[in-house]
C-alpha positions in Angstrom: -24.3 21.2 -254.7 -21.2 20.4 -257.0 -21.7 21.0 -260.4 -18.3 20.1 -261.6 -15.0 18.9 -261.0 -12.3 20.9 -262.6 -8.7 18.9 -263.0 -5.6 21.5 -262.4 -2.3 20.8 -264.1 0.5 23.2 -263.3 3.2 23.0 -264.6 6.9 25.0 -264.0 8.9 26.0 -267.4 12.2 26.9 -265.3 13.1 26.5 -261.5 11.1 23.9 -259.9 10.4 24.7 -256.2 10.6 21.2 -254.5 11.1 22.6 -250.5 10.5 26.1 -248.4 14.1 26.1 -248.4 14.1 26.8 -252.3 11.9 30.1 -251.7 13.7 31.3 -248.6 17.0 31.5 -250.8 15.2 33.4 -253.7 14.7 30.3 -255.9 10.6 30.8 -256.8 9.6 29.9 -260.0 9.8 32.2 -263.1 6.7 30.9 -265.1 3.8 29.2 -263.6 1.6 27.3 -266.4 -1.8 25.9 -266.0 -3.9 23.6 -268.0 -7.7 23.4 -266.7 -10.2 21.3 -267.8 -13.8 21.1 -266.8 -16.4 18.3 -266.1 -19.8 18.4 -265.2 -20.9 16.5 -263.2 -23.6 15.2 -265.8 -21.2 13.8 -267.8 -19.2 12.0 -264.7 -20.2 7.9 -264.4 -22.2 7.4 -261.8 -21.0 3.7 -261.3 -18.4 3.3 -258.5 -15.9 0.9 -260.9 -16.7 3.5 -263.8 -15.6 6.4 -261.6 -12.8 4.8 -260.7 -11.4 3.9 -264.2 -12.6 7.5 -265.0 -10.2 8.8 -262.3 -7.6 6.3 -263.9 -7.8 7.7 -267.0 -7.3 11.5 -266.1 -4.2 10.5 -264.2 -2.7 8.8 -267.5 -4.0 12.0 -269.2 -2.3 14.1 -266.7 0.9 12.4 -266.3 1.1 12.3 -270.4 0.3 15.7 -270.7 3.0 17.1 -268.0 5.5 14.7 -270.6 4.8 16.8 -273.0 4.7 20.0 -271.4 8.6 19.3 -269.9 9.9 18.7 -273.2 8.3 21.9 -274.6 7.8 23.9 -271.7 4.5 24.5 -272.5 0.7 22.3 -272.4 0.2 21.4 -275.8 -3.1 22.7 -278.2 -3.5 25.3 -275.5 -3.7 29.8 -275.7 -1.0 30.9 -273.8 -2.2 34.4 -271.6 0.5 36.3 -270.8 -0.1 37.9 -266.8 2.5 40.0 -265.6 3.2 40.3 -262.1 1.3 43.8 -261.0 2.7 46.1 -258.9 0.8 45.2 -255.7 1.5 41.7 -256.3 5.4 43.0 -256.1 5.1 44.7 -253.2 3.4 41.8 -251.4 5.7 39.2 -253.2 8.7 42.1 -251.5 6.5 42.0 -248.0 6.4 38.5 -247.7 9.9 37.8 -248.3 10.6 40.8 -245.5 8.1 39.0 -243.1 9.8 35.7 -243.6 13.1 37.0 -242.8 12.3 39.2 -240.3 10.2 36.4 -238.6 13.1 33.6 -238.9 15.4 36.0 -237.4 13.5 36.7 -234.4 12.5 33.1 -233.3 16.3 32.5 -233.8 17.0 35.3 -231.6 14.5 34.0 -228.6 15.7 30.9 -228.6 19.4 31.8 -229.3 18.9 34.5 -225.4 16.3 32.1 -223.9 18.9 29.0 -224.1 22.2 30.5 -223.8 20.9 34.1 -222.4 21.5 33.7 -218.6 24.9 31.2 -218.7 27.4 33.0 -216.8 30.9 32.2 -218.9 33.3 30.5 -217.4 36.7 31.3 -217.0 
């Protein structure tokens, strides 16, 4: 059974990734921020109408709080944690970017020799 919900902000201090086009060039973002917040469900209404203006009010709350966070590039009243990116995390980060590449490349290629593979040219 659910036992909370737990609202996610993230939020990007630098390069925002808005497409898979951004990541395929090498634009990923530099600093990933998150703001979590926790609610049992005990302290959730129970009323359809008070749910609803509950959900209402986290939005504002949200939409407030990324405000703030864009101007200062950080969630306010919050301890930053530092993570670093560890080395396997690099060498799948390195793998995935390989794969990708590698991958786009050869669908390109079959449909590149299955389209224009057996045209004869015409002189």
């Amino acid at each position: 059974m659910l036992d909370a919900v737990h609202d996610i902000t993230i939020g990007y201090a630098q390069n925002i990734v808005q497409a898979e086009m951004d990541m395929a060039v090498g634009n990923f973002p530099r600093e990933i921020h998150f703001h979590i917040v926790r609610y049992p469900i005990a302290t959730l209404p129970s009323e359809e109408e008070d749910l609803r203006n509950w959900c209402e009010q986290r939005w504002k709350e949200k939409e407030d709080l990324l405000e703030e966070f864009y101007k200062r590039k950080q969630f306010p009243n919050v301890k930053n944690v530092e993570i670093g990116m560890s080395y396997r995390l690099k060498i799948a980060y390195t793998a995935s970017i390989i794969f990708y590449t590698i991958g786009s490349l050869l669908y390109m290629w079959v449909i590149f020799t299955t389209y224009w593979g057996d045209r004869k040219s015409v002189v």
